[in-house]
N, C-alpha and C positions, 0 to 999 in steps of 0.2 A: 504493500500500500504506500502511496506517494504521502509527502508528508506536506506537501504542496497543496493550495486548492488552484488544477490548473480546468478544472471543468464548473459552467454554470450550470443551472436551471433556470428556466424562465416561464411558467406558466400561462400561455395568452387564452385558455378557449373557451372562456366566457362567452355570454352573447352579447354584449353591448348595448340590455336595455336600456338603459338609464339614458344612454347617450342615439338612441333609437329618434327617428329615421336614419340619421346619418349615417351608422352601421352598417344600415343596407346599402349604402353605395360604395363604401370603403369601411376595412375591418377596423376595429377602435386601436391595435396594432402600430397601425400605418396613418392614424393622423398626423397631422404637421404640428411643430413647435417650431418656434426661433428659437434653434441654440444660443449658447453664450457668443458663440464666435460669429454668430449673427447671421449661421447658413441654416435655411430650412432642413428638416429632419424629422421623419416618424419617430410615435414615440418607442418602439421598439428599437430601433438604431440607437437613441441616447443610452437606454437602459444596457444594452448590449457593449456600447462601448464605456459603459458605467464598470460593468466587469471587467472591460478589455484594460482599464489602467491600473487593475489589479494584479494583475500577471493572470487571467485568466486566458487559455487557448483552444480550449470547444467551447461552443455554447448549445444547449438541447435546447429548443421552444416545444415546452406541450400543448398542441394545438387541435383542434377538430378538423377533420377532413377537407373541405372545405375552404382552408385557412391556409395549409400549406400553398398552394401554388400562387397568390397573388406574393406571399411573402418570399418566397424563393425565387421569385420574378424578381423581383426588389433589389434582392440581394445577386445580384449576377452582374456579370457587363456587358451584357445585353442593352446599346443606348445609339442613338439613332447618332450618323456619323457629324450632324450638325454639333453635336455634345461634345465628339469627342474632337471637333475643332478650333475648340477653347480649351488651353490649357488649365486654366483653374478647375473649369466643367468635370475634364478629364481624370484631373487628380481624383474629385468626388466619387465619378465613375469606378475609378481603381479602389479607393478605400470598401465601396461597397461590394466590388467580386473580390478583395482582400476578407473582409467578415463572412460574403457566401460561402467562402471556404472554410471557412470554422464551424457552419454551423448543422446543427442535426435536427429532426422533428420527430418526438415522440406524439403519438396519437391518443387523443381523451373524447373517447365516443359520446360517452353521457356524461353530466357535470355529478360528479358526487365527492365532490367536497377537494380543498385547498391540500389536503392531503393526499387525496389520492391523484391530485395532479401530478405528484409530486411523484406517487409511488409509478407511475405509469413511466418515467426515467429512467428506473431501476439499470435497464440493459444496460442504458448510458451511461450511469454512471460506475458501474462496473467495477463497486468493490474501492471507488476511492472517495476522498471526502470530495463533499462538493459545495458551491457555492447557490443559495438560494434567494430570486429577487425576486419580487412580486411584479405582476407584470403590466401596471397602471400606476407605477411610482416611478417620479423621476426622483433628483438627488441634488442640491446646489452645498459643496463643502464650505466649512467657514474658515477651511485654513489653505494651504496649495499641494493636501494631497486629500485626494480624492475621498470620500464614504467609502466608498468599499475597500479599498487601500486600509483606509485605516484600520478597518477590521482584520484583513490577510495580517496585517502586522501585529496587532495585537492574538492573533491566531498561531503565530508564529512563537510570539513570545511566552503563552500559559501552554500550548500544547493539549488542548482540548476543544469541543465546539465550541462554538462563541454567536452569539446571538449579538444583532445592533439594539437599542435601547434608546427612546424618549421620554419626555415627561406628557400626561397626559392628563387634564382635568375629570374628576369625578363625573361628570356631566357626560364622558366619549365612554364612559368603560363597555357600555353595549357595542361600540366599532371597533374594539380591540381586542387583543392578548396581552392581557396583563402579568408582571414577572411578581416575582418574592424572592428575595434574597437577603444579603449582608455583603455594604461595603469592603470593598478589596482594599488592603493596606498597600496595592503594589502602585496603582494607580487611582486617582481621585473622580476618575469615571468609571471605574470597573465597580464589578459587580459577582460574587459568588453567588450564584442561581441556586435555589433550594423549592421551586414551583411555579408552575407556567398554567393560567388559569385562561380559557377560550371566552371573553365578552360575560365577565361575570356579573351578577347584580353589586349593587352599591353594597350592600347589606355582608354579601361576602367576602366583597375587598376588604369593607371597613377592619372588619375581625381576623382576616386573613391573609393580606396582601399590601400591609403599610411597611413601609422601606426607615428605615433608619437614615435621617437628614432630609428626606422627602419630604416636603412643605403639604400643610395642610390639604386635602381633599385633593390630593396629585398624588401622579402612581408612575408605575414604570411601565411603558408599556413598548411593544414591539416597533422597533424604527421602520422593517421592513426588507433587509438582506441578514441570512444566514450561514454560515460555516458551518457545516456538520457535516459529522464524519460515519464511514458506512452501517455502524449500529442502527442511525436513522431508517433507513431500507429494511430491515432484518425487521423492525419494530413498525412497520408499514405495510410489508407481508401480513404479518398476524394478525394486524388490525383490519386489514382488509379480508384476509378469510375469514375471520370470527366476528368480520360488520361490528366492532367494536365503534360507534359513531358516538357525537354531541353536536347535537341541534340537528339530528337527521343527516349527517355528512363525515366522512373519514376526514378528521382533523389533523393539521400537521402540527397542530400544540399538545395534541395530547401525546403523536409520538416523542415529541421534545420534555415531554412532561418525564419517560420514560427513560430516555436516554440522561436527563439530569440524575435519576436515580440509581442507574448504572454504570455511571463515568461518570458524570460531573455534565455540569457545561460554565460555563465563562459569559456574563452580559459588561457591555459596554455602551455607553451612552457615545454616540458619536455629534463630530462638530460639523455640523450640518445640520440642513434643513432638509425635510420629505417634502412629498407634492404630490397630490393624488391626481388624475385625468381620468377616473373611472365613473364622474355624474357633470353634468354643464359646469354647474358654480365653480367647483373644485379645478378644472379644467381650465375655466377662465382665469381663478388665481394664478394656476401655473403659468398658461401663457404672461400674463402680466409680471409672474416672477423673473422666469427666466427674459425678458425682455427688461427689465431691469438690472439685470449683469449684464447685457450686451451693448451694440453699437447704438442701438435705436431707444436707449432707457430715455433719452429727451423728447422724442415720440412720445411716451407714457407717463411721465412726471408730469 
């Protein structure tokens, strides 16, 4: 087993109602943001090379039928010769048959849950740790190396999974995975994981999920990329033949629920910001965000 996380996951096969009609004319995948560098891009490209500055070198999309070929389309250099008569064009063109080649499509027939998207990789990931993004999150760091960088390195340095970590008000705990733990004495954002709770009530955060240094009615909850390592899979298996579910769907907190209990895992609060594109609102902040790091922030101010 590599001690490296050089493979991602990426789960896209939702269906995009929230963001419906527009779905049906383009996957939610393949929408456009203004990067930071101010070149349009899907949002599956950001996320993709969100891994890529990790040392990340395959990437799996678990996708529905359907899904693959406009995004394999995408990813190729396949581009009509006026493209490739511009040298900048060009360059674009290469970076994207540069990523097609990295990447693979596992298939998720029916939606049953964040889990078992996960578990549908398995082949892919084949025995080594791997890296896990959610696939309607983008990522802006607050320092000059990247969210998931930071994590590979702090993965590097405890030598067990590692979870990313935000703060989350009392009021979100229904949109989350909430952790429990105890302060790391190694670093002042780390975190010894000791339970990983799927969108709990108030009621049982309160009593069961308050963090030491945690400000009133805020919790820890999940940033949104993962490092874990092959136990994940073995504990994905089982769940998935013995329909172990919460909330009607094979969870991938409760396999992390399990892997903490049997190796450990490691949370770290990362210096960044998330950004969701999985409903309108959410979607509009982001483009407004990332358009705030770029060329055009005087456009938006």
């Amino acid at each position: 087993m590599s001690s490296r996380i050089q493979k991602a996951v990426i789960p896209i096969a939702g269906y995009g109602t929230r963001l419906f009609p527009a779905t049906k004319a383009v996957p939610k995948a393949l929408f456009p943001i203004i990067a930071q560098d101010g070149i349009a891009k899907p949002i599956i490209q950001l996320i993709i090379e969100e891994a890529l500055t990790a040392g990340v070198e395959e990437v799996c999309l678990v996708a529905q039928p359907q899904q693959v070929e406009p995004i394999a389309d995408y990813f190729s250099g396949t581009v009509a010769d006026a493209i490739r008569e511009k040298a900048e064009l060009a360059a674009q063109a290469d970076r994207l048959e540069e990523i097609g080649e990295r990447l693979h499509f596992a298939i998720q027939a029916e939606p049953e849950g964040f889990g078992h998207a996960i578990y549908c990789a398995k082949d892919f990931a084949a025995g080594e740790p791997v890296m896990i993004l959610l696939g309607d999150h983008l990522y802006i760091s607050e320092s000059s190396v990247s969210c998931a960088k930071q994590l590979v390195d702090v993965y590097t340095q405890v030598g067990q999974s590692v979870t990313s970590l935000d703060l989350c008000h009392e009021s979100e705990l229904s949109l989350n995975g909430i952790v429990h733990g105890s302060p790391s004495t190694e670093s002042p954002r780390g975190f010894t994981l000791a339970q990983i709770s799927e969108k709990p009530t108030v009621e049982f955060a309160q009593e069961h999920l308050r963090v030491e240094g945690i400000p009133e009615k805020q919790y820890l909850c999940n940033f949104g990329i993962d490092l874990l390592n092959p136990l994940l899979f073995d504990i994905l298996d089982y769940n998935y033949r013995h329909q172990i579910v919460t909330h009607g769907e094979i969870q991938l907190r409760d396999a992390m629920s399990e892997v903490i209990k049997r190796e450990g895992m490691y949370g770290y609060r990362v210096a960044g910001q998330r950004y969701d594109t999985g409903n309108p609102q959410d979607l509009l902040k982001t483009v407004n965000a990332f358009g705030l790091q770029g060329p055009y922030q005087s456009v938006l101010i």
